[in-house]
ROTORDO-539726 format. One record per residue (C-alpha): residue in three letters; z, y, x. Coordinates in steps of 0.5 Angstrom, whole numbers, padded with zeros to 4 digits, always signed. Each point is the difference from the previous one (the first is absolute). Example, Ala and Ser with C-alpha at 12.3 -4.5 7.8 and 13.67 -1.06 7.14 Angstrom:
ALA+0016-0009+0025
SER-0002+0007+0002
END
This chain:
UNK+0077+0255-0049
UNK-0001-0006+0005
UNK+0006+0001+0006
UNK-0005+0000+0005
UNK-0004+0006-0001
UNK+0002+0007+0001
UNK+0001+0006-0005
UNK-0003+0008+0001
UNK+0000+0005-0005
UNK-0003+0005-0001
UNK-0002+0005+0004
UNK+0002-0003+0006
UNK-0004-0002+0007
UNK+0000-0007+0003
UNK-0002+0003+0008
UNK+0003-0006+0003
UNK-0006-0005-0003
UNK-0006+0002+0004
UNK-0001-0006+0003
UNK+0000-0004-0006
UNK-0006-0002-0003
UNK-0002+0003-0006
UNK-0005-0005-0004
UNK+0002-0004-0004
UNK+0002+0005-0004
UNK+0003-0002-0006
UNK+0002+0004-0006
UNK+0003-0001-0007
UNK+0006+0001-0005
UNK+0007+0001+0003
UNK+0004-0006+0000
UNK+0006+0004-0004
UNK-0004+0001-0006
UNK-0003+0008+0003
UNK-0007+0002+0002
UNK-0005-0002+0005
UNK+0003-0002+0007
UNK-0005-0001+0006
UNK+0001-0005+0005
UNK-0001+0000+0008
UNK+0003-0007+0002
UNK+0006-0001-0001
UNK+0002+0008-0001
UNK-0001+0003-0007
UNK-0003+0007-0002
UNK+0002+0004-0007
UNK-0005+0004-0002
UNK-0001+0006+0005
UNK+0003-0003+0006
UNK-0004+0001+0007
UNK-0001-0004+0007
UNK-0005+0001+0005
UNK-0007-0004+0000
UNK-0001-0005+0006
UNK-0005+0005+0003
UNK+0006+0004+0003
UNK-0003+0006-0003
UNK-0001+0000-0008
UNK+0006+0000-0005
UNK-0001-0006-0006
UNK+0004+0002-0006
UNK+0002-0004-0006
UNK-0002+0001-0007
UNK+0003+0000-0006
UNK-0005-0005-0002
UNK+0003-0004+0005
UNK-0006+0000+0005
UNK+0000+0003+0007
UNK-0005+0006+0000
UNK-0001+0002+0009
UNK-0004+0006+0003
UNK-0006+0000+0004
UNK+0001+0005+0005
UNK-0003-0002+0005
UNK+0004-0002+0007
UNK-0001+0002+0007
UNK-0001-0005+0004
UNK+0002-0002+0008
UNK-0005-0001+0006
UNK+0003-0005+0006
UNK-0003-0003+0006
UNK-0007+0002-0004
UNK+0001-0004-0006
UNK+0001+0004-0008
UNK+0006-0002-0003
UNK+0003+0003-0007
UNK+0006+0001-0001
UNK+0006-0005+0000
UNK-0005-0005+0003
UNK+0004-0004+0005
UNK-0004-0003+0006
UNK+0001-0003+0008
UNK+0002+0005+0005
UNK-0005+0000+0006
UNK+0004-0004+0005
UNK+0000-0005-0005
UNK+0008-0001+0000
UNK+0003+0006-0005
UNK-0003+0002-0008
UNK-0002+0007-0001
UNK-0001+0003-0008
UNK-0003+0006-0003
UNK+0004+0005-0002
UNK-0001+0005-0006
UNK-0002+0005+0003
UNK-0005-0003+0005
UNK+0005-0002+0005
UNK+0000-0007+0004
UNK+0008-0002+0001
UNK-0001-0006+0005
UNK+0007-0006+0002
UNK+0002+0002+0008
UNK+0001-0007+0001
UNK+0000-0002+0007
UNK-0006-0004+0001
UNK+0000-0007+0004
UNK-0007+0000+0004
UNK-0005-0006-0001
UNK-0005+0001+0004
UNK+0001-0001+0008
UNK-0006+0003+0005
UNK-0001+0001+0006
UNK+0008-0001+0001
UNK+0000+0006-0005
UNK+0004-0001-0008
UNK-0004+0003-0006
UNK+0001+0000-0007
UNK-0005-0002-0006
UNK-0005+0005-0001
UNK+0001+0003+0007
UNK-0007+0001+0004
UNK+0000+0000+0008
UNK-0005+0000+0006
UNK-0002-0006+0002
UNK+0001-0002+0008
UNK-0007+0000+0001
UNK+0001+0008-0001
UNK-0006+0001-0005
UNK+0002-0004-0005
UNK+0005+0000-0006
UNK+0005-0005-0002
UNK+0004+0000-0008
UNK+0007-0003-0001
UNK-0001-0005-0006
UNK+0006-0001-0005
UNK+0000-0008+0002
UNK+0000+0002+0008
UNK-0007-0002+0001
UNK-0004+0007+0005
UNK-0005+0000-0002
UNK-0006+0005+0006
UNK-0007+0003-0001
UNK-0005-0003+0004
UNK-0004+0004+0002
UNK-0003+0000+0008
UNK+0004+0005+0004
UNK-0004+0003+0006
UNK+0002-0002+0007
UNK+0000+0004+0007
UNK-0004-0001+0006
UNK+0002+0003+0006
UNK-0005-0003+0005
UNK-0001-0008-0001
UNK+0007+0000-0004
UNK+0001+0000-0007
UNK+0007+0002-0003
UNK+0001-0001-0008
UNK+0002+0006-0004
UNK+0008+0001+0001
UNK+0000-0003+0007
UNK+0002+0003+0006
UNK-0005+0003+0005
UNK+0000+0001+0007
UNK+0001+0008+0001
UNK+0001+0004+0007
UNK+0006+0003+0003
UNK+0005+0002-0006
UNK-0004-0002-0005
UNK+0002-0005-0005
UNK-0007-0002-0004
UNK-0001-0004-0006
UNK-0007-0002-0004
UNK+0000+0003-0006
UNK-0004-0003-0007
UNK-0006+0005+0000
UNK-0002-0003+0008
UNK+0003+0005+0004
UNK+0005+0000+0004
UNK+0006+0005-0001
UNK+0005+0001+0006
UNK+0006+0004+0000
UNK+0003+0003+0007
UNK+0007-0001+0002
UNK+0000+0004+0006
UNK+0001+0009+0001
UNK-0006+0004+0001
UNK+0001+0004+0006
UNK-0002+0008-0001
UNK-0003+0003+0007
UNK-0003+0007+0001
UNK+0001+0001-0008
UNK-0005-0006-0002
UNK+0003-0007-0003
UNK-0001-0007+0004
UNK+0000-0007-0002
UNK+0004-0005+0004
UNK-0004-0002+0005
UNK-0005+0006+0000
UNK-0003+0003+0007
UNK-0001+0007+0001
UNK-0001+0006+0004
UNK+0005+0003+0004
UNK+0001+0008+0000
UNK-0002+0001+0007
UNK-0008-0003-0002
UNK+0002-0005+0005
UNK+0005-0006-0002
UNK+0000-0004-0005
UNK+0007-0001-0005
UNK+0001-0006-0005
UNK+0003-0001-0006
UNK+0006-0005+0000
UNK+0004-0004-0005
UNK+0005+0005-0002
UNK-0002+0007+0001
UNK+0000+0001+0007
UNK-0006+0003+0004
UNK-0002-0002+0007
UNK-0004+0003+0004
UNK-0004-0002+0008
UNK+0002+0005+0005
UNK-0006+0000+0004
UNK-0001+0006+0004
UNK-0006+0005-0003
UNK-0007+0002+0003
UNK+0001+0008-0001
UNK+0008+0001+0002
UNK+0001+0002+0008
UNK+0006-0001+0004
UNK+0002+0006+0005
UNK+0007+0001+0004
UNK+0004-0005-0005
UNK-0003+0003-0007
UNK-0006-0003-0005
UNK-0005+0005-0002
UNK-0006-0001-0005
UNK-0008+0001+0001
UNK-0001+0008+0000
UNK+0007+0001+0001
UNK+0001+0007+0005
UNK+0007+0000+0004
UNK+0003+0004+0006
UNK-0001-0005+0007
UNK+0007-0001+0004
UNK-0002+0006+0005
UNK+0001+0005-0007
UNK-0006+0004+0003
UNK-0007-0005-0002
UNK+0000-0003-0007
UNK-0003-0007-0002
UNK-0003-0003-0006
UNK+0000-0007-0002
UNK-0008-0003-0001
UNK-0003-0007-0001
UNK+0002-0006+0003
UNK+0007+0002+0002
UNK-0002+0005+0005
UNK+0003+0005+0001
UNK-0003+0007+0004
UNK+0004+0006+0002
UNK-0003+0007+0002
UNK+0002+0001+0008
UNK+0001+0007+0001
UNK+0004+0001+0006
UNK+0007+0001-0001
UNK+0005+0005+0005
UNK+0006-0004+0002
UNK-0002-0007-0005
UNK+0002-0006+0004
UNK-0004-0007+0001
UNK+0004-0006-0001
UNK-0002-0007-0002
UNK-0006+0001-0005
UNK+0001+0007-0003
UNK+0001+0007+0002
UNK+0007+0002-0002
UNK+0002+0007-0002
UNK+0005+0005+0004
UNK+0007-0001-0001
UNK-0002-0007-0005
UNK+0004-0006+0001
UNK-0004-0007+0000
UNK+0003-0006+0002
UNK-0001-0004+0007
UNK-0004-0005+0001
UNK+0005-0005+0002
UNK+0002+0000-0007
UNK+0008+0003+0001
UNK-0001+0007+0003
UNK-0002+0006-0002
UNK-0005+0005+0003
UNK-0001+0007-0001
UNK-0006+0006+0002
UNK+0003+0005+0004
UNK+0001+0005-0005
UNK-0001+0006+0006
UNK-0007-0002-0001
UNK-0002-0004+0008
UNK-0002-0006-0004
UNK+0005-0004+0003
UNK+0003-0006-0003
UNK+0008-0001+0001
UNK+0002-0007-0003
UNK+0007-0003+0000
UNK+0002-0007+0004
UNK+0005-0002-0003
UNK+0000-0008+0002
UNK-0004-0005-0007
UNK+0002-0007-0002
UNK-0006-0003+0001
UNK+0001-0006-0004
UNK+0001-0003-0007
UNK+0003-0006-0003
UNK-0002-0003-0004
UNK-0001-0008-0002
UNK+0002-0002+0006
UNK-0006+0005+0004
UNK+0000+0006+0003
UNK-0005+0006-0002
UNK-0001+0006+0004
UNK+0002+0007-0002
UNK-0006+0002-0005
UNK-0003-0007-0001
UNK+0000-0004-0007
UNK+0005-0005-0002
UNK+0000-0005-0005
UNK+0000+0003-0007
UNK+0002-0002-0007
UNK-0005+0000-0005
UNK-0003+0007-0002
UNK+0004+0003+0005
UNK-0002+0003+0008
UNK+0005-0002+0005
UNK+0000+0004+0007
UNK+0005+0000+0006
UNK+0003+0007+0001
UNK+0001+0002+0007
UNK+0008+0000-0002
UNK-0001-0008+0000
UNK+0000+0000-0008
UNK-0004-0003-0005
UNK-0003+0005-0005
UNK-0004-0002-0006
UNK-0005+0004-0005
UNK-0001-0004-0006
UNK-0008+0000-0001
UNK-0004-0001-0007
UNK-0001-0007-0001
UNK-0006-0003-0001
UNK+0000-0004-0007
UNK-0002-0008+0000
UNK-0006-0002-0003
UNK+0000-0007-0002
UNK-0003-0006-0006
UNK-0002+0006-0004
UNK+0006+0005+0000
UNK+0004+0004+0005
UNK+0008+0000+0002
UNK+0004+0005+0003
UNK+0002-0001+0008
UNK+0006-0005+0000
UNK-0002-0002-0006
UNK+0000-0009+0000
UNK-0004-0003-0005
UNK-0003-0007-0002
UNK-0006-0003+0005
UNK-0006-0002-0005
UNK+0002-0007+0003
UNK+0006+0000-0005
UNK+0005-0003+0004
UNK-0001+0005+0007
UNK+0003+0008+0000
UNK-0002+0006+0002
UNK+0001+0006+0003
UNK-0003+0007+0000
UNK+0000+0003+0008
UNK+0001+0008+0000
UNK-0008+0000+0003
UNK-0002-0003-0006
UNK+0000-0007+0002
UNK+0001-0006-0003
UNK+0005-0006+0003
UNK+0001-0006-0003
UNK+0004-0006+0001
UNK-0004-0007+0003
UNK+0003-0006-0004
UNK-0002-0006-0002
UNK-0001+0002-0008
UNK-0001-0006-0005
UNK-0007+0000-0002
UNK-0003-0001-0007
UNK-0006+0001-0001
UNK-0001+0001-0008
UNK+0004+0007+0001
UNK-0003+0002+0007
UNK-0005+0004-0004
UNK-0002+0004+0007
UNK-0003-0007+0003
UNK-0006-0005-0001
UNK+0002-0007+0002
UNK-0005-0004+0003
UNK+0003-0006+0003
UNK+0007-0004-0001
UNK+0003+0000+0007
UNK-0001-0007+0002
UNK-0008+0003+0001
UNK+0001+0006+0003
UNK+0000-0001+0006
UNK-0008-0004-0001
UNK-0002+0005-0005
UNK-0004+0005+0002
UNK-0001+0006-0005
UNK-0002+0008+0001
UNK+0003+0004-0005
UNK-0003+0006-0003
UNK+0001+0008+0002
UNK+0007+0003+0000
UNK+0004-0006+0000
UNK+0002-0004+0004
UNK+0002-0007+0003
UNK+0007-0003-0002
UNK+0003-0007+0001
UNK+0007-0002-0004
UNK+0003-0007-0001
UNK-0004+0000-0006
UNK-0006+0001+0003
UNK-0005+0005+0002
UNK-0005+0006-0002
UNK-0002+0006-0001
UNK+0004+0007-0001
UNK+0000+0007-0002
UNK+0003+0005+0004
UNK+0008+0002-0004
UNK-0002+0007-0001
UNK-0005-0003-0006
UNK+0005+0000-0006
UNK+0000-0005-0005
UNK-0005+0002-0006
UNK-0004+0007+0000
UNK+0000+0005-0006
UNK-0008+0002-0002
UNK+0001+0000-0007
UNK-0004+0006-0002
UNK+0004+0007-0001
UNK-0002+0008+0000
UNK+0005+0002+0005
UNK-0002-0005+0006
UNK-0007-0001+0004
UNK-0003-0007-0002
UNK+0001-0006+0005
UNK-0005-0003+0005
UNK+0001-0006-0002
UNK-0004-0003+0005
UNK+0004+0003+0005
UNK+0005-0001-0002
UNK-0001-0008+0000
UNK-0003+0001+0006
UNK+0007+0002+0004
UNK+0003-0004-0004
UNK-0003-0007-0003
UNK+0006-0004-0003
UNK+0003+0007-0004
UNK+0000+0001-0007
UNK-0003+0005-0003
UNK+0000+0003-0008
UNK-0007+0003-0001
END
């Protein structure tokens, strides 16, 4: 027998050779004089000796003929990124670095090797085979095996907001606390980054103006949350003897006999029965027994309580001044106050404030909350919102740039400003930088405005809306 070639007997099972191939396959005597011998490269079978097809799912056996008989089952095959493979098949992974193999039993095994990307977009790795969104937003973009990106070309629909376009994935101007994009279908999509606000049980938005509680106010949503509301005195309340009443109310009058009873306009009217022993003193008549302070601001009054309708009050001496920055301010008269608060002169020569509501700030499409500082629409001034709801702002020179200032139409260079005569439209008006001179829109027009048909929201007037405000943006 050759030294090279390696002897089964009978009845044993070569399991290790399934991937050895089976063809050529050889028979014919035993070298050692016996009987028919099989040969499978350098492996000889005796009669009766089995090994694995190469299929992975059928057995060969050899004959005593010396040929190999195989069954012909039939074997399961694999599925793998769509494609049909039978088993013990080998093919390429879909990163296009490891292999993977059919298994027997239908299972893909597949090398973990860790892939080198070849490919580089957009700043970004991918592997062979890997499919990514192109930059443009709305086309798709495939990692060959030599490195080379390959992207459809399909025409992508742009946004138009105005007489600006923007292309799919670019950056759309949007309002306040809000971040917009153009997506791929022509539609701009934008995602709020600031709190809504919850007010009487109902949600706002951002910037959203409201009706207060009292029918008479007006609130604001501002960025984080926050309400803010103006505190206008209300037609249909009454103030009587120091106290608020609303329309229709009935209370008693200072003299504990008459009633009274709130009616429109503010007025108040009260029966005017005559009262025994009630005292007259300054605007109302005062109940027996009852104290009521003096008209100095510092005593005290009372109504005789035998019922004469004499008034006794005390005399004890007042200060009659205040001071305060660097002023002085009678007893009862107002003094400099802070924001959202009411200061008075109290006869004991102290200075007394009542906080107030705060009327919130309306300024360039959003709202701020009292105190509050925020960036002028020059881009280089600050503001800050008054307790009364004003707006006040820093006056310095800002440098101008007149591709950014969106809210101005520039007419003429400065060098021809002075001689240049020019009217500019309704609801803007005259401006002169160093950079030249024109028409602006008032601040309180914001950027862009957002008419893109919805069934929660009224449809926009747009030719109102230009009207006001020409040099805005709007997305209808």
């Amino acid at each position: 027998m050759s030294p090279n070639r390696t002897l089964l007997r009978p009845g044993s099972t070569l399991r290790w050779l399934v991937a050895l191939a089976l063809v050529p396959l050889l028979g014919g005597a035993d070298e050692c004089g016996g009987g028919a011998v099989c040969h499978l490269g350098d492996v000889t079978l005796l009669p009766g000796d089995s090994v694995p097809a190469d299929d992975g799912c059928n057995t060969c056996q050899c004959t005593a003929d010396g040929t190999m008989a195989c069954t012909l089952l039939a074997c399961d095959g694999c599925t793998y990124d769509g494609q049909a493979y039978a088993a013990g098949a080998s093919f390429p992974a879909s990163d296009g670095c490891n292999a993977c193999a059919c298994q027997p039993d239908g299972v893909v095994a597949c090398t973990a090797m860790a892939c080198v990307p070849t490919c580089v977009y957009a700043g970004h790795g991918y592997n062979p085979g890997q499919s990514f969104a192109a930059s443009d937003g709305c086309n798709t973009c495939s990692c060959a095996a030599d490195g080379v990106v390959s992207c459809t070309e399909e025409a992508c629909v742009d946004c138009q907001l105005a007489d600006a376009r923007y292309a799919a994935g670019e950056a759309v101007p949007g309002g306040a606390c809000e971040v917009c994009t153009c997506g791929a279908d022509g539609s701009v999509v934008c995602e709020s980054t600031c709190s809504p606000c919850t007010y009487d049980g109902a949600n706002y938005a951002p910037g959203d103006a409201f009706s207060s509680t009292d029918g008479c106010n007006t609130c604001g949503c501002l960025g984080d949350g926050q309400v803010v509301c103006t505190a206008k005195a209300c037609v249909g309340t009454c103030e009587y003897a120091g106290a608020v009443y609303l329309e229709g109310d009935t209370f008693a009058a200072t003299d504990g006999c008459n009633s009274c009873s709130c009616g429109a306009g503010g007025l108040v009217g009260c029966t005017k029965l005559g009262c025994a022993g009630a005292c007259a003193y300054g605007d109302y008549s005062w109940a027996v027994g009852s104290s009521f302070p003096a008209a100095d601001g510092c005593n005290t009054c009372t109504c005789d309580p035998a019922g004469s309708g004499l008034v006794a009050c005390t005399h004890a001496p007042c200060q009659t001044t205040c001071e305060a920055n660097g002023e002085g301010f009678a007893s009862g008269a107002p003094t400099p106050s802070g924001p959202c608060e009411v200061c008075v002169c109290e006869p004991s020569g102290e200075i007394t404030c009542l906080a107030t509501p705060c009327a919130p700030c309306h300024y360039n499409g959003g709202f701020y909350g009292p105190g509050e500082t925020f960036a002028a629409d020059d881009g280089c001034n600050s503001c800050v919102c008054g307790g009364g709801g004003e707006v006040a702002c820093t006056e310095m020179a800002c440098a101008c740039d007149p591709t950014a200032e969106w809210w101005r139409d520039y007419v003429a260079e400065p060098g021809t400003c002075e001689v240049v005569d020019f009217a500019c439209p309704e609801a803007t008006d005259t401006f002169e930088t160093a950079c030249g001179c024109g028409c602006e829109q008032s601040a309180d027009c914001p950027q862009w405005f957002d008419c893109m048909p919805s069934p929660d929201a009224p449809a926009c007037d747009v030719a109102a809306i230009h009207a006001q405000c020409p040099y805005s943006l709007i997305a209808y």
